[in-house]
NUKOL-282010 format. One record per residue (C-alpha): x, y, z; residue number from 1. Coordinates in nm, 4 decimals, always signed. Example, Ala and Ser with C-alpha at 12.3 -4.5 7.8 and 13.67 -1.06 7.14 Angstrom:
BEGIN
R        xx        yy        zz   nr
R   +1.2300   -0.4500   +0.7800    1
R   +1.3670   -0.1060   +0.7140    2
END
This chain:
BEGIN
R        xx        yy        zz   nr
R   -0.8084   +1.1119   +2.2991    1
R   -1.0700   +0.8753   +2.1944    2
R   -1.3032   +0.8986   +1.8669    3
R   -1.6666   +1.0299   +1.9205    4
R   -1.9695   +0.8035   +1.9412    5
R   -2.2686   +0.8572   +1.7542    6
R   -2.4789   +0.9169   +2.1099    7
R   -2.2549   +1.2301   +2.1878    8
R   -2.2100   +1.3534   +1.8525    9
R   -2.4731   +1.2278   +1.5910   10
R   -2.3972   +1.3348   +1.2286   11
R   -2.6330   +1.6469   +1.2536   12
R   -2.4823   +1.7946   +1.4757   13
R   -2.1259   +1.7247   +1.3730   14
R   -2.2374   +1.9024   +1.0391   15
R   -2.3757   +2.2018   +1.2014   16
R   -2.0200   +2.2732   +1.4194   17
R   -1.8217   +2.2201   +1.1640   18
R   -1.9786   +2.5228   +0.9839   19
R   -1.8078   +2.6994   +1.2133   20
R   -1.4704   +2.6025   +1.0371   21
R   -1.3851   +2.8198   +0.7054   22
R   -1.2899   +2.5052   +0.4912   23
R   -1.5848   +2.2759   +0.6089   24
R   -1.7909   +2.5865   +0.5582   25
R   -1.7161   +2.6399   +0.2342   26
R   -1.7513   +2.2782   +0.1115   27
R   -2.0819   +2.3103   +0.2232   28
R   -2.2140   +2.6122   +0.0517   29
R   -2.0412   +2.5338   -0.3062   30
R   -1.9369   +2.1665   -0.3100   31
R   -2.1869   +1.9116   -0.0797   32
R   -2.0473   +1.5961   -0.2625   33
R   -1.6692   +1.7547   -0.1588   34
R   -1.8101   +1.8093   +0.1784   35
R   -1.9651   +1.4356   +0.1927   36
R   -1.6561   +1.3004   +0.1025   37
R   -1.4123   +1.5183   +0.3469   38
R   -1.6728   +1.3815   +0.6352   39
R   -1.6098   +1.0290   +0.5656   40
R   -1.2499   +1.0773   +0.6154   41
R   -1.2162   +1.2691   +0.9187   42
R   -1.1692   +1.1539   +1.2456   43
R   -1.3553   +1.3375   +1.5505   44
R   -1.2488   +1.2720   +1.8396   45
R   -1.2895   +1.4130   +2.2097   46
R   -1.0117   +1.5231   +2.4909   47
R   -1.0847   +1.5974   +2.8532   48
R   -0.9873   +1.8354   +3.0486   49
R   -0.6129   +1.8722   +3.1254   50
R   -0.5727   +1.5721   +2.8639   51
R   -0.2049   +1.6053   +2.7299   52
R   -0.2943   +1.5357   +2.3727   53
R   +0.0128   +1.5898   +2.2132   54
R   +0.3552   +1.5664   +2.3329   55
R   +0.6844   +1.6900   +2.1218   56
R   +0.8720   +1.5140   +1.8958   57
R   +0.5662   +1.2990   +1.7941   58
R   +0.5038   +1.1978   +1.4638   59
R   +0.2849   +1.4722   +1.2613   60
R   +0.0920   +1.3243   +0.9840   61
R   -0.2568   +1.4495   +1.0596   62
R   -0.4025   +1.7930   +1.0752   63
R   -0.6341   +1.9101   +1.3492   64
R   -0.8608   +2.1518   +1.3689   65
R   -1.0397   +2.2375   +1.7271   66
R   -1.3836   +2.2628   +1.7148   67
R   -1.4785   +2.3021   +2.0473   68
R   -1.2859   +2.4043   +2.3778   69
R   -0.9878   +2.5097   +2.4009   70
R   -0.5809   +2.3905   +2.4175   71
R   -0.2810   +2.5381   +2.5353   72
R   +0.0575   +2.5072   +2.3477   73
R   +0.3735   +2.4272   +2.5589   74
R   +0.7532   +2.3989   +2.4800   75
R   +0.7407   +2.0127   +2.6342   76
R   +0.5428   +1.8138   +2.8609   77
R   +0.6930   +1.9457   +3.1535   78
R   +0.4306   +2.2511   +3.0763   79
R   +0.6382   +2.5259   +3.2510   80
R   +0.6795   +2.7756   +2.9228   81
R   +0.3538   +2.8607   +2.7634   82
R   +0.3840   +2.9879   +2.3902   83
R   +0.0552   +2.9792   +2.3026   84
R   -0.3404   +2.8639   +2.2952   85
R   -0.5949   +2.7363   +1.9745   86
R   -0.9105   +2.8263   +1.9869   87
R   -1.1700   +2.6832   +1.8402   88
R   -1.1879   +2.6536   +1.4492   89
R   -0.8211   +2.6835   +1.4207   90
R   -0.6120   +2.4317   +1.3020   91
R   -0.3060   +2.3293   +1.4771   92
R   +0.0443   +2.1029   +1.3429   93
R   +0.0827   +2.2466   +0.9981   94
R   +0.3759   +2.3506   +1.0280   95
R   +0.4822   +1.9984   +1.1253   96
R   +0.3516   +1.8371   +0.8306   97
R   +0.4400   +2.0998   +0.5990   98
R   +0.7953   +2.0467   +0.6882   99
R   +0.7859   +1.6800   +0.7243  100
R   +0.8897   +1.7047   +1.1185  101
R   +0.7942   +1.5379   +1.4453  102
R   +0.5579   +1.8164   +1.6437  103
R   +0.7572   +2.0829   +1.7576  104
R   +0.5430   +2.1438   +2.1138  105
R   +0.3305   +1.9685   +2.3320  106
R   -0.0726   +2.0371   +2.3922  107
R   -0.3372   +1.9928   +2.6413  108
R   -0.6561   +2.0581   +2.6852  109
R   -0.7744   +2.3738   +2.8929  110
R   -1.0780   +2.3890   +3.0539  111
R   -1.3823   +2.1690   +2.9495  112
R   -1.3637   +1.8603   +2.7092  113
R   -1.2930   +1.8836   +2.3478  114
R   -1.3624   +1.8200   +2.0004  115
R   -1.1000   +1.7779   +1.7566  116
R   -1.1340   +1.7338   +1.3844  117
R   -0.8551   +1.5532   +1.2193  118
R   -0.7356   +1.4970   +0.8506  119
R   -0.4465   +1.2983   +0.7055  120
R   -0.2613   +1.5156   +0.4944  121
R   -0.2098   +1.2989   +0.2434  122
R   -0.5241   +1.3365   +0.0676  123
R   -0.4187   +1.6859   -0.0014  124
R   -0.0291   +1.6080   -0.0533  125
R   -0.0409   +1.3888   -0.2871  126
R   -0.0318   +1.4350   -0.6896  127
R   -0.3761   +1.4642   -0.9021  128
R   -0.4161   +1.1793   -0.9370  129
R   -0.3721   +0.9545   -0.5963  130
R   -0.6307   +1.2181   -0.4259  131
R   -0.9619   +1.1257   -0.3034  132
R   -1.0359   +1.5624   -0.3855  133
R   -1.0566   +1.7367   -0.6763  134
R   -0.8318   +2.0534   -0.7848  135
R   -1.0914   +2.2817   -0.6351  136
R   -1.0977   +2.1375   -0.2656  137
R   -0.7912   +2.1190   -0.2843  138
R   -0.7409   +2.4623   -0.3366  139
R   -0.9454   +2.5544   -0.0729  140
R   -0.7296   +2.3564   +0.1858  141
R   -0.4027   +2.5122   +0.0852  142
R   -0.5664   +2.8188   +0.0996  143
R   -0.6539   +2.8284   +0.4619  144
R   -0.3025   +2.6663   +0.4874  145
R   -0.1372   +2.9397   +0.3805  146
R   -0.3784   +3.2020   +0.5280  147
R   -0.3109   +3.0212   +0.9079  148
R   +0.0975   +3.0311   +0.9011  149
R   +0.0285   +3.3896   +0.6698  150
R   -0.1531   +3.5575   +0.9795  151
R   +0.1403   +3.4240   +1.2517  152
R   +0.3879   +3.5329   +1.0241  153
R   +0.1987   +3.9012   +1.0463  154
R   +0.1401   +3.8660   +1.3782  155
R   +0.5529   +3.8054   +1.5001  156
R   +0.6308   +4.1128   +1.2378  157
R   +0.3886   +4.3051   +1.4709  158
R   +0.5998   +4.2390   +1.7715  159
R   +0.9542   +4.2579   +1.6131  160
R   +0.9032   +4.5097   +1.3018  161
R   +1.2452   +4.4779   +1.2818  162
R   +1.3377   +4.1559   +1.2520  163
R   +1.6337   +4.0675   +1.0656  164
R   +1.3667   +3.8319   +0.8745  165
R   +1.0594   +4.0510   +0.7933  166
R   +1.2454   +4.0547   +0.4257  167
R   +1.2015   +3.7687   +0.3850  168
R   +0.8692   +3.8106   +0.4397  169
R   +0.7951   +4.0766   +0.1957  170
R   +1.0171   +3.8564   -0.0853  171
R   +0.7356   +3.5970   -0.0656  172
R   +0.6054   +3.4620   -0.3898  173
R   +0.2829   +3.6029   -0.5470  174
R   +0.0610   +3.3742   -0.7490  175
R   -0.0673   +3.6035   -1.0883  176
R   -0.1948   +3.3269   -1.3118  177
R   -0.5407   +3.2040   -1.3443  178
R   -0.7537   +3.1044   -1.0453  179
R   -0.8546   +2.7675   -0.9898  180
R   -0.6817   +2.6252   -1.1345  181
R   -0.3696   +2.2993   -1.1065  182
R   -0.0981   +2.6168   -1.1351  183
R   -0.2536   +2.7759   -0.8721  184
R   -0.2883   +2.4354   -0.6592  185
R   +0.1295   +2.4432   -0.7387  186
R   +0.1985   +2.7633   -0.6412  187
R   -0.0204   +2.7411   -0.2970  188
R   +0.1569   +2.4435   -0.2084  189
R   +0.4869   +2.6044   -0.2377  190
R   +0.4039   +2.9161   -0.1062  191
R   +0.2922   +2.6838   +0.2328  192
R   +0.5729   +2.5125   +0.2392  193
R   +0.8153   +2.8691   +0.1938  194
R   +0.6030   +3.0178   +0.4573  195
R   +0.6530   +2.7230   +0.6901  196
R   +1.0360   +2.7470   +0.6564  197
R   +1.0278   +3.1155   +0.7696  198
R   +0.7786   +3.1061   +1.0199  199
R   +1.0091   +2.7950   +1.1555  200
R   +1.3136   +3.0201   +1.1341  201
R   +1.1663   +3.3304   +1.3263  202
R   +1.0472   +3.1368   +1.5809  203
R   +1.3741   +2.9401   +1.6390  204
R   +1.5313   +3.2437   +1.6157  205
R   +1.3176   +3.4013   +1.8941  206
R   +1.3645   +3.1097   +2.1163  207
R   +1.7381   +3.1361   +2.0927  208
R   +1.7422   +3.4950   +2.1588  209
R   +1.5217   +3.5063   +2.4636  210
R   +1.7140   +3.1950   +2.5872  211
END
């Protein structure tokens, strides 16, 4: 991967396809000095095609989000078992950073070039007070977090409805308290990190028993 240059990507129209990503969009429509400030931080950069990108057991400390293109997910760099593809304006490695683990797959690029979007996750880790975001961006973030590894965990239920694990699914914590607010910041971050755990477990546990 290399980062984009201003001829192939000028700022305009890095802020018009990132609209096409639920967090960016939102900054834009209720928080442009949020959005301002997550722009300065990211890091776009551009793949080519069959580019292995990724390879397991890297280090995962930044989150990605595909904005244009698409990859292909493989058990190792040897590319012979496929578990899955991102398409564009998803975001890939939480699960990774969630759980403080080197990447658990390898990914290249399929078909044409593309364009990646990534953020360290430390601005959004990190306590009140060593974030470059406030409470409400942050928010936002965890929310899509938990949304993304919410939606897999509904999708492998689909497929195995009976799953020794899909209690553990229904057990998951609720959040009742007031919106927006730092207890609700909390609670999302737990819930992500809960959900990462299982959705680890059920797909370990798939692995093993189709192995």
């Amino acid at each position: 991967m290399r980062q984009v240059t201003r001829d192939e990507y000028p700022i305009e129209s890095l802020h018009r396809i990132v609209n096409g990503v639920t967090f960016f969009k939102e900054l834009i429509l209720t928080d442009p000095a949020q959005f301002e400030l997550l722009m300065s931080v990211t890091r776009f950069m551009v793949a080519d095609q069959d580019e292995l990108i990724f390879h397991k057991d890297d280090r995962a400390d930044i989150l990605y989000f595909l904005l244009k293109g698409q990859l292909v997910v493989f058990a190792d760099d040897e590319a012979n078992t496929l578990l899955g593809e991102v398409n564009a304006g998803e975001p890939f490695g939480v699960m990774a950073m969630l759980l403080n683990f080197r990447r658990s797959a390898s990914i290249r690029v399929s078909g044409r070039q593309a364009l990646l979007a990534g953020i360290d996750f430390a601005h959004f880790r990190h306590d009140q007070n060593a974030s470059l975001f406030d409470v409400g961006t942050r928010i936002r973030f965890f929310r899509m977090i938990d949304n993304h590894i919410r939606w897999a965990l509904e999708r492998n239920k689909i497929a195995e409805p009976e799953h020794p694990l899909v209690p553990r699914l229904r057990s998951l914590p609720i959040y009742t308290g007031e919106k927006d607010t730092v207890a609700e910041l909390h609670a999302l971050m737990h819930l992500a990190h809960v959900q990462a755990e299982l959705l680890r477990d059920w797909n370990e546990s798939t692995l093993v028993s189709t192995s």
